[in-house]
NUNUKE-228599 format. One record per residue (C-alpha): x negated, y negated, z negated; residue in one letter; residue number from 1. Coordinates in Angstrom, 3 decimals. Layout:
REM residues N
          x          y          z   r     k
          X          Y          Z   A   NUM
...
This chain:
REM residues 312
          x          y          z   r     k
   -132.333   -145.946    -91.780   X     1
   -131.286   -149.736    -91.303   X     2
   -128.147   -150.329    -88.868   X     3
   -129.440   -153.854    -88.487   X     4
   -128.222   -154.892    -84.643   X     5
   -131.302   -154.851    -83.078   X     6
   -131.365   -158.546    -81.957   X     7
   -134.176   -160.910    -80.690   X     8
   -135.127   -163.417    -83.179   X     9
   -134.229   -167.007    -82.399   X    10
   -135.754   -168.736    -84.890   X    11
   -139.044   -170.360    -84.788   X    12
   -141.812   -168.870    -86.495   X    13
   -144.996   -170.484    -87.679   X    14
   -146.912   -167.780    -86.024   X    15
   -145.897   -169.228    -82.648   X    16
   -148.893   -172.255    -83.081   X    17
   -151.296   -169.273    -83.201   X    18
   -154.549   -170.790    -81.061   X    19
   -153.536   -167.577    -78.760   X    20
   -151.012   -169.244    -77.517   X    21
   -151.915   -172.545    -76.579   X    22
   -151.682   -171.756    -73.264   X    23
   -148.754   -170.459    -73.657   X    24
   -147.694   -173.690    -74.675   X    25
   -148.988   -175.517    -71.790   X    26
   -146.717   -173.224    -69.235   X    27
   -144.013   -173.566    -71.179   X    28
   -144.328   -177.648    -71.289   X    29
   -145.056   -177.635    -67.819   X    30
   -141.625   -175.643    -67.380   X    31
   -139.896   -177.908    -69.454   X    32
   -141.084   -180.743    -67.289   X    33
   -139.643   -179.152    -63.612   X    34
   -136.737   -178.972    -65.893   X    35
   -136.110   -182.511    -66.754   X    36
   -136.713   -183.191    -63.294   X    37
   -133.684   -183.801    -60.367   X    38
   -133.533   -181.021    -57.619   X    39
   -133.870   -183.374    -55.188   X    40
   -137.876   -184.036    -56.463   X    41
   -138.652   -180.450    -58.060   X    42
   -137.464   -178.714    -55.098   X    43
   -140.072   -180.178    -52.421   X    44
   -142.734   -179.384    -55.130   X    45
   -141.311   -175.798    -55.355   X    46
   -141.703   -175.397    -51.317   X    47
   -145.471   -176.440    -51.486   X    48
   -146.771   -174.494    -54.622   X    49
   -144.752   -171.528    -52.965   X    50
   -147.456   -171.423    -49.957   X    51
   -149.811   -170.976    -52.743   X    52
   -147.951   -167.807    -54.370   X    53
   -148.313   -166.074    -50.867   X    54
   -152.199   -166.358    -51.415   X    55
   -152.617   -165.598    -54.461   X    56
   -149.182   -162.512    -55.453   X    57
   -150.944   -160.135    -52.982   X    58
   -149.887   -156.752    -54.661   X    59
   -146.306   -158.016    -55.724   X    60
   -145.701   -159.055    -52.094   X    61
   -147.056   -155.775    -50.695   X    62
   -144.430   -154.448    -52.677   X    63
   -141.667   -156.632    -51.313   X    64
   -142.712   -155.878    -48.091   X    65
   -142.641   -152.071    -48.658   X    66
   -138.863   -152.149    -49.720   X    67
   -137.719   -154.724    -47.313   X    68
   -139.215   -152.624    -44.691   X    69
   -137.598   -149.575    -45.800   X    70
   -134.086   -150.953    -46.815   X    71
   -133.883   -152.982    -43.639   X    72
   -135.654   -150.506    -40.990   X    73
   -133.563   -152.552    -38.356   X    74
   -135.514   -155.746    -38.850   X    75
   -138.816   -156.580    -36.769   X    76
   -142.316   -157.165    -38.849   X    77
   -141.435   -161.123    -38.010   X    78
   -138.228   -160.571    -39.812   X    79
   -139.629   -159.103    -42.742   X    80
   -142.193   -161.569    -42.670   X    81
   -139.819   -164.449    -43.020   X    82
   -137.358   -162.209    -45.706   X    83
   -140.918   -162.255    -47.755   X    84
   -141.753   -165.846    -47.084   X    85
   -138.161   -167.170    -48.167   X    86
   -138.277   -164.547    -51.283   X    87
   -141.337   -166.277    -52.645   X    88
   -139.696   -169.850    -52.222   X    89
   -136.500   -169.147    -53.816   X    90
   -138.734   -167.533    -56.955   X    91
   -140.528   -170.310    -57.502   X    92
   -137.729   -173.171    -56.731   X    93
   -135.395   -171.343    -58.985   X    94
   -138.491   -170.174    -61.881   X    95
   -139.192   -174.358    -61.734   X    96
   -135.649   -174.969    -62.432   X    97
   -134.864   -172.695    -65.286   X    98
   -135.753   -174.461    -68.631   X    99
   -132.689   -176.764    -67.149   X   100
   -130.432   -174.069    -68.694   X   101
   -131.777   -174.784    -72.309   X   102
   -132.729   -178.502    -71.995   X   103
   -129.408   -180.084    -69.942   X   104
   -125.514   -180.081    -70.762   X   105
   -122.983   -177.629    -70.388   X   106
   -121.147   -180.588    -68.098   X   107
   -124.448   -180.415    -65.998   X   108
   -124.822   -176.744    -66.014   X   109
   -120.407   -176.533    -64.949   X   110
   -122.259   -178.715    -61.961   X   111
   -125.000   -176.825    -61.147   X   112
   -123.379   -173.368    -60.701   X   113
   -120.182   -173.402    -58.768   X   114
   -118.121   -170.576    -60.016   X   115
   -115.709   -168.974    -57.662   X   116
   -113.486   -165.612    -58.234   X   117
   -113.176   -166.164    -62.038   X   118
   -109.089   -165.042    -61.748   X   119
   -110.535   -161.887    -61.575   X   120
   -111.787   -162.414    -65.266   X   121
   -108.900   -163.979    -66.663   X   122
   -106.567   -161.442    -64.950   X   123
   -108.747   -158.821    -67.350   X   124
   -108.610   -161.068    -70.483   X   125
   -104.789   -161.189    -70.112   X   126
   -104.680   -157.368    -70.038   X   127
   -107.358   -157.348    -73.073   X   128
   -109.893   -156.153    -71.550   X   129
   -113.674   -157.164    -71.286   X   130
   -115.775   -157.280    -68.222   X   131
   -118.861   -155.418    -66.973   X   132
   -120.094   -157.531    -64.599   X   133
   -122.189   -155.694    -62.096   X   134
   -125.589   -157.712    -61.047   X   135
   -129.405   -156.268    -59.577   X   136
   -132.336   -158.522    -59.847   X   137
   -131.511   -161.371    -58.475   X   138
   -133.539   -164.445    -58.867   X   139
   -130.430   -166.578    -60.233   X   140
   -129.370   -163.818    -62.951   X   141
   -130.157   -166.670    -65.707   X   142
   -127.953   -168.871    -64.360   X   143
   -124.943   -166.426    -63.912   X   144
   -125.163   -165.011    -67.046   X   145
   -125.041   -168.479    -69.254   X   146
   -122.564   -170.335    -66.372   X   147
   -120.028   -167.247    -67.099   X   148
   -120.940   -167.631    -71.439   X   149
   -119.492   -171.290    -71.459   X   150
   -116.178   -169.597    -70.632   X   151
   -116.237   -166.071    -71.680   X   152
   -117.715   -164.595    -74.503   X   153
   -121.120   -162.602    -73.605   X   154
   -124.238   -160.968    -74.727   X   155
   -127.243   -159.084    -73.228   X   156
   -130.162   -156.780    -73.110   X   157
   -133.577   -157.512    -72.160   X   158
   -136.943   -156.172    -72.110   X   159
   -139.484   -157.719    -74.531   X   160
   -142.333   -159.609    -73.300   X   161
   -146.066   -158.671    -74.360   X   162
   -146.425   -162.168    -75.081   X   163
   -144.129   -163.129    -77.983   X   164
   -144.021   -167.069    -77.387   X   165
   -142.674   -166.237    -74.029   X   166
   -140.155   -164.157    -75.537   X   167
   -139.176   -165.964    -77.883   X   168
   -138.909   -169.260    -75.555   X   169
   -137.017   -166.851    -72.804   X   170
   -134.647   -165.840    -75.749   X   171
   -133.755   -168.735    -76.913   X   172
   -132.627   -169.886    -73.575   X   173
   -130.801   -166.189    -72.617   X   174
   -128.928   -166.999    -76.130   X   175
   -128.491   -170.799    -75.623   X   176
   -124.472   -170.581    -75.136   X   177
   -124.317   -168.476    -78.058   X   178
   -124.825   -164.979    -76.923   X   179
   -127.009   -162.569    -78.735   X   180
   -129.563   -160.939    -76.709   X   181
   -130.077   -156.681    -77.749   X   182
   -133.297   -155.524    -77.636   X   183
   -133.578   -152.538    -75.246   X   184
   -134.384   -149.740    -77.781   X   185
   -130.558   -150.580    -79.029   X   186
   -129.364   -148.603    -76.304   X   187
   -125.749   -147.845    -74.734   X   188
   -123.973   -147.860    -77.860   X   189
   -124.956   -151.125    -78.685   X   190
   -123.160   -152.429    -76.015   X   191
   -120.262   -150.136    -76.415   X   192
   -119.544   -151.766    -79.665   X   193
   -119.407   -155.271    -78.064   X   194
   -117.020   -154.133    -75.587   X   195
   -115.259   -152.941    -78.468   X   196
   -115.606   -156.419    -80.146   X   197
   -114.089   -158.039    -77.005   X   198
   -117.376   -159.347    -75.378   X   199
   -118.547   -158.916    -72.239   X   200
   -122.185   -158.263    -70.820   X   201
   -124.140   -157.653    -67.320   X   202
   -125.268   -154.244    -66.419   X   203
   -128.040   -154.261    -64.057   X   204
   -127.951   -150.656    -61.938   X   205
   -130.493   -151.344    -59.942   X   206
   -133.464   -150.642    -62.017   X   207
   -135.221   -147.210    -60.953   X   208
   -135.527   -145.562    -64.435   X   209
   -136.628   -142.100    -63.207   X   210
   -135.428   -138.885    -61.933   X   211
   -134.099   -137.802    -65.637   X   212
   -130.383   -138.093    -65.137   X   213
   -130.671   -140.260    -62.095   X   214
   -128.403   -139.304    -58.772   X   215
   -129.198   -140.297    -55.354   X   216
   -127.145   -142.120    -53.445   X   217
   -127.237   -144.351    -49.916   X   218
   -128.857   -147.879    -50.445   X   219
   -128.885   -150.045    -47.800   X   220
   -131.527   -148.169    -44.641   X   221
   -132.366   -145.822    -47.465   X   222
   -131.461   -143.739    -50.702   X   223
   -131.710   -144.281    -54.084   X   224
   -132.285   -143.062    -57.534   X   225
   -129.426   -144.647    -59.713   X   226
   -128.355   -143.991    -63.567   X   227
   -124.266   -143.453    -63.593   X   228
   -122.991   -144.722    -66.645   X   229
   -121.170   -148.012    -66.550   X   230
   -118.372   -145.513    -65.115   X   231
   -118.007   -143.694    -69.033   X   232
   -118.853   -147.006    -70.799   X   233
   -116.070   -148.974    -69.269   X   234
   -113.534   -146.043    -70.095   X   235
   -114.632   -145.593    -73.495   X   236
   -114.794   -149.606    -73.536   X   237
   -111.254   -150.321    -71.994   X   238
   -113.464   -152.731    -69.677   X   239
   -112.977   -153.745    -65.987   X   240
   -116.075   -153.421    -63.906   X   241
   -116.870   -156.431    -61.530   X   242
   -119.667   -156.856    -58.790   X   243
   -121.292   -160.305    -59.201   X   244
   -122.961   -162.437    -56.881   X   245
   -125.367   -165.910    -57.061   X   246
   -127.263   -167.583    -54.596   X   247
   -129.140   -170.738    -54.393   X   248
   -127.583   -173.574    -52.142   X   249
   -130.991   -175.571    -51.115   X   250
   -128.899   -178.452    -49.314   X   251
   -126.308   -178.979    -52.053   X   252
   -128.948   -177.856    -54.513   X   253
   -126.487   -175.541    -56.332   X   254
   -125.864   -172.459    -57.237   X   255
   -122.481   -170.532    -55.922   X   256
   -121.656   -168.088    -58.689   X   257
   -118.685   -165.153    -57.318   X   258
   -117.016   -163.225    -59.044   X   259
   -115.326   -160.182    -57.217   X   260
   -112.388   -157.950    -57.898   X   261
   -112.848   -155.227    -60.238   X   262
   -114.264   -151.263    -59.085   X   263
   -111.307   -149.117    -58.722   X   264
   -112.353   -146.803    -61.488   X   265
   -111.247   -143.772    -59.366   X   266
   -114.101   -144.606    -57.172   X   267
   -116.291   -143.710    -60.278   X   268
   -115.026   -140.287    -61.036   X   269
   -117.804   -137.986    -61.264   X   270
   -121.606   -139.072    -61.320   X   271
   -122.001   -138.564    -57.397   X   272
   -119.263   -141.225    -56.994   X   273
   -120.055   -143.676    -59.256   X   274
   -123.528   -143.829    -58.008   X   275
   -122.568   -144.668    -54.425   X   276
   -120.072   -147.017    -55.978   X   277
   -122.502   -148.807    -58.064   X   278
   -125.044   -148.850    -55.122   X   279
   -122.029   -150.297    -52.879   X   280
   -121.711   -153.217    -54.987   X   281
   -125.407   -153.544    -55.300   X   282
   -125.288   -154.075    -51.524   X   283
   -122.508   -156.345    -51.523   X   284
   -124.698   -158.552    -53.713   X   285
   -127.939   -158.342    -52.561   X   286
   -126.566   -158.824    -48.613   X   287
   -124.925   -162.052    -49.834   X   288
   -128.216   -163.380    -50.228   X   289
   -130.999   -161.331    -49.323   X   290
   -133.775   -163.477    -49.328   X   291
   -132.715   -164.448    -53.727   X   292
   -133.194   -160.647    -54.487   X   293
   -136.297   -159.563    -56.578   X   294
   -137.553   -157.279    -54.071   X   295
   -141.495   -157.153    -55.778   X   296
   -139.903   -154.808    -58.285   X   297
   -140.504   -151.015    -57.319   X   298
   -136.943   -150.487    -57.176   X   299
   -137.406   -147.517    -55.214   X   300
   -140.383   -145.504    -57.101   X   301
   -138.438   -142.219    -57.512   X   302
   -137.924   -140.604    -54.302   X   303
   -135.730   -137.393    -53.388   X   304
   -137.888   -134.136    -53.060   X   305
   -140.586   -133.740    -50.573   X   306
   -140.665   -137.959    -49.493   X   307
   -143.954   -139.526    -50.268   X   308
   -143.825   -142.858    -52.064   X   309
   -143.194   -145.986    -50.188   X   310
   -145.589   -147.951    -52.302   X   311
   -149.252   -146.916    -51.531   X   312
């Protein structure tokens, strides 16, 4: 059996002219364009094609709706309304901008994303340790991952796309500062031997991955299912954990990237604890800027027993 890392492919392939993926081709030139452009043009353009994404993403924004409405039971329908409305413009501002992070300078990129808090990584580095940086869904995940690669060495895990020009092209930018993107079949102990190679990655505990080994744990208005094992890869890693936040500034058209101080691993002793640790940060983040969080994923399909799903 090969022990080949299990890596996404960089390189171009022939195969990628394929007439199947003309099309392909066009979004992806079309990308490149918003790219090339200055914030202070794309963004305007973002705002109007946004009004047309609330016609047209009916069943992702039904979904937003149903887990704004449950995490913030507080908030009037108007509320939620304007939560959902903002959501959509931030996708599609930020989803404009994003070949940027392939096609422009690392000078332009140190520009773009202001990063604050990063004492808390070199403290770590000076004690030899990596980082886990802790991050949901956030719309601006691209951005913090390759800002914090120009100074620290990174790599990450991603889910392959059906379509493999888009996955190659979304690769290639993931992996443009030099970090190698795992595949997702490599698993945990992929990334346990990076800690071990003194690189640092993201772990994204958000994801609802089932009831299989999941604990639940108080999320914002609600509960959630959450996997606990950043707690056991960090100690077997000799790696700090640290919460991460990034939101879009639209009047200084940038991007404030935080870093915060580490989890005190005694808060993640045991799986009951670590999950309402991890979903702590979690909050910390997505309360920094809730209207930048990808709330159209079904982040809250497993339910405890006996609760009906939100999502119907």
């Amino acid at each position: 059996m090969s022990r080949k890392p299990k890596y996404f492919d960089r390189r171009f392939n022939v195969s990628l002219l394929h007439p199947k993926y003309w099309l392909t081709w066009v979004a992806i030139l079309v990308l490149v364009v918003f790219g090339l452009m200055p914030a202070w043009l794309r963004d305007p353009i973002a705002k109007v094609l946004a009004k047309l994404v609330m016609r047209i993403a009916k069943k992702p924004i039904k979904v937003a709706r149903a887990n704004l409405t449950t995490c913030f039971p507080d908030k009037s329908k108007d509320e939620i309304e304007a939560l959902v409305k903002d959501n959509v413009e931030n996708f599609v501002m930020i989803l404009l901008a994003q070949s940027e992070l392939m096609l422009k300078s690392r000078a332009h990129m140190r520009r773009r994303v202001q990063l604050h808090g990063f004492e808390h990584v070199e403290q770590a580095r000076a004690a030899g340790q990596p980082v886990i940086f802790i991050m949901p869904h956030v719309w601006g995940i691209e951005y913090a991952g390759l800002r914090l690669n120009l100074d620290l060495p990174m790599v990450s895990m991603a889910k392959a796309h059906k379509n493999g020009l888009f996955n190659w092209f979304n690769n290639r930018m993931r992996s443009s500062q030099g970090g190698n993107i795992y595949m997702r079949e490599a698993g945990i102990r992929a990334l346990l031997s990076e800690l071990k190679q003194d690189n640092s990655f993201f772990y994204l505990p958000d994801e609802d991955l089932g009831r299989d080994k999941s604990v639940f744990a108080p999320f914002l208005g609600t509960t959630k299912a959450t996997l606990p094992v950043v707690g056991r890869l960090a100690q077997a890693g000799n790696a700090q954990v640290m919460p991460v936040k990034i939101g879009y500034d639209q009047k200084k058209r940038h991007f404030d990237l935080t870093v915060m101080p580490a989890i005190d691993p005694e808060t993640m002793q045991g799986k009951e604890n670590e999950a309402i640790a991890l979903n702590k940060a979690v909050e910390q983040v997505i309360l920094a800027y809730p209207e930048q969080y990808m709330w159209f994923l079904r982040v809250l399909k497993t339910r405890p027993e006996g609760e009906p799903s939100i999502y119907h």
